[in-house]
GUDREN-331831 format. One record per residue (C-alpha): x, y, z negated; residue in three letters. Coordinates in steps of 0.1 Angstrom, whole numbers, plus 5000, padded with zeros to 4 digits. Each point is the difference from the previous one (the first is absolute). Layout:
BEGIN
XYZALA;...
//
This chain:
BEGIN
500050005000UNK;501650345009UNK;500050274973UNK;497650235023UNK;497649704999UNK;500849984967UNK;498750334989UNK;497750115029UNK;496949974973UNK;501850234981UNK;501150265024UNK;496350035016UNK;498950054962UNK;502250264998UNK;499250165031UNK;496450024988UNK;500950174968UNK;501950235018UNK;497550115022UNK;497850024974UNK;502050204975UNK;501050235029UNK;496050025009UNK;499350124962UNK;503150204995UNK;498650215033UNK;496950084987UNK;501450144967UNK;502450175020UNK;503149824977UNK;503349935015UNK;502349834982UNK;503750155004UNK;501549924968UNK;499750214969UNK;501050104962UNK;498149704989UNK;501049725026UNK;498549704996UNK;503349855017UNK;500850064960UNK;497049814984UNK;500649684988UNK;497749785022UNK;499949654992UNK;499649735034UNK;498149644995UNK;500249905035UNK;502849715010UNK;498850105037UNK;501150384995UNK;502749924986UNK;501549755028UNK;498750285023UNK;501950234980UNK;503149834999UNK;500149935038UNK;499650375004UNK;503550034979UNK;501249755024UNK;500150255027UNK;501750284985UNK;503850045006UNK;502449884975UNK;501350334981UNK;496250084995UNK;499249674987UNK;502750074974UNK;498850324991UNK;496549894997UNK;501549694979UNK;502050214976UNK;496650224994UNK;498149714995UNK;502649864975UNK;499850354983UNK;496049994998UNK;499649704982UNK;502850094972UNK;497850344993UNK;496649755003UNK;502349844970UNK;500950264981UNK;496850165003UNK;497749714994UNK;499350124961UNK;499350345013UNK;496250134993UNK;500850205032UNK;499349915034UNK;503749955017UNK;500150215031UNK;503249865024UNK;500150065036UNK;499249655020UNK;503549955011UNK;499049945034UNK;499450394998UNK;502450165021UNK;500350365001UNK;496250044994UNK;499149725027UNK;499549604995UNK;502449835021UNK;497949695000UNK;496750175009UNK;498749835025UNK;500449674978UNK;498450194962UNK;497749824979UNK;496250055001UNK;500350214969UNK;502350245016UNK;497650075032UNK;496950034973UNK;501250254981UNK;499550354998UNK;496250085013UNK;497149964974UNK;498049625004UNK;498249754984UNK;500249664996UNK;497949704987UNK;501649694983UNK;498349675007UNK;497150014972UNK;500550374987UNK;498650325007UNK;501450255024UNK;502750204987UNK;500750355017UNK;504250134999UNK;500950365008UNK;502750135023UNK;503550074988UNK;501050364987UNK;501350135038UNK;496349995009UNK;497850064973UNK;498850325012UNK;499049835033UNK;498549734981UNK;498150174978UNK;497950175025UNK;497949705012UNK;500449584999UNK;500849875033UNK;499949584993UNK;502849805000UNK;499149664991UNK;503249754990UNK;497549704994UNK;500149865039UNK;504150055002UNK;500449814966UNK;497649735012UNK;501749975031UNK;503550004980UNK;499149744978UNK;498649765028UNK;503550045019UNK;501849954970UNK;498449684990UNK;500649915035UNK;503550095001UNK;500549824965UNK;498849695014UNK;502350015030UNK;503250124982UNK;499449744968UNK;500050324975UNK;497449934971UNK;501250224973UNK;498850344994UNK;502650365009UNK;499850304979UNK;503150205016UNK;501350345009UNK;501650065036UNK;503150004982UNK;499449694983UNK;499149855037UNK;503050165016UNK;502849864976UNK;
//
C-alpha cells in the first residue's frame, strides 16, 4: 500500500475542514495571520495514530538541517512540558514546527490545528451541544453575530478513519501526544 493510499481518507478529510473553516472564517471576515496570542503556542494534545503517521511523513520530506532544527525544538518542548507539568498555569511554548511565525509542516497539521481559531460547536456522542468562541485575534469579529461551525461531522469522520487505519496498521492502544512528542 503506498503512503498516499495510505492517508487519502485523511487528506480529503482535511480538505473538507479546510474548506469549511475557510467558508466560516469569510463570513466573519477573520484571517488568521499569526498573532500575540498564537495558538502555534497552545498546548494541544493529538489522539490520532493516523495524524500522527501523517505527521511524521510530512517530516520526512523536509531537508536535513531543518529536520534538526525542528528535532532540537521538539526536544526543548517536552523538557519545559516537564518542568512545567506542576504549574497551575497553562504552558504557552511555540509548536516547534513554528518557524519564523509559519508551520513548516502545514500541509500535514493535525485536525486540531485547522479547527482552531473561529467560534463552533460540537456535540459528543450522547451529550448536549456545546458552543466554543473564537480566539482573542477575532473576538471583535466574533462577537458581532454566530456564523456555525459544527466540528461533530469532521470528528465523526476522524474517528471512523482512525479505527480503520488502526485496524490496518495493528495499533490498539490509545495516543495522548504533543507534535513534539510525535516528532521525537
Amino acid at each position: 500500500m503506498t503512503k498516499i493510499n495510505t492517508f487519502s481518507s485523511l487528506i480529503d478529510l482535511y480538505e473538507k475542514m479546510d474548506a469549511a473553516w475557510n467558508a466560516t472564517a469569510a463570513k466573519y471576515g477573520f484571517t488568521c495571520n499569526g498573532c500575540q496570542d498564537n495558538c502555534c503556542a497552545t498546548l494541544f494534545f493529538h489522539h490520532t495514530h493516523m495524524e500522527r503517521a501523517y505527521l511524521r511523513h510530512g517530516f520526512k520530506t523536509l531537508g536535513p538541517v531543518l529536520k534538526k532544527e525542528i528535532r532540537k525544538n521538539a526536544k526543548q518542548f517536552i523538557q519545559a512540558m516537564a518542568e512545567a507539568k506542576n504549574n497551575t498555569e497553562p504552558i504557552r511554548i511555540m509548536c516547534p514546527a513554528n518557524k519564523d511565525g509559519r508551520c513548516t509542516l502545514y500541509p500535514y497539521r493535525p485536525m486540531i490545528c485547522r479547527l482552531h481559531g473561529i467560534p463552533h460547536q460540537l456535540t459528543k456522542p450522547g451529550g448536549p451541544m456545546v458552543k466554543a468562541p473564537g480566539c482573542h485575534a477575532g473576538e471583535n469579529l466574533f462577537n458581532a453575530a454566530y456564523h456555525p461551525f459544527d466540528r461533530t461531522p469532521f470528528y465523526k469522520e476522524m474517528s471512523l478513519a482512525e479505527m480503520q487505519f488502526c485496524r490496518t496498521h495493528g495499533k490498539n492502544q490509545r495516543i495522548r501526544q504533543t507534535i513534539a512528542q510525535m516528532l521525537v
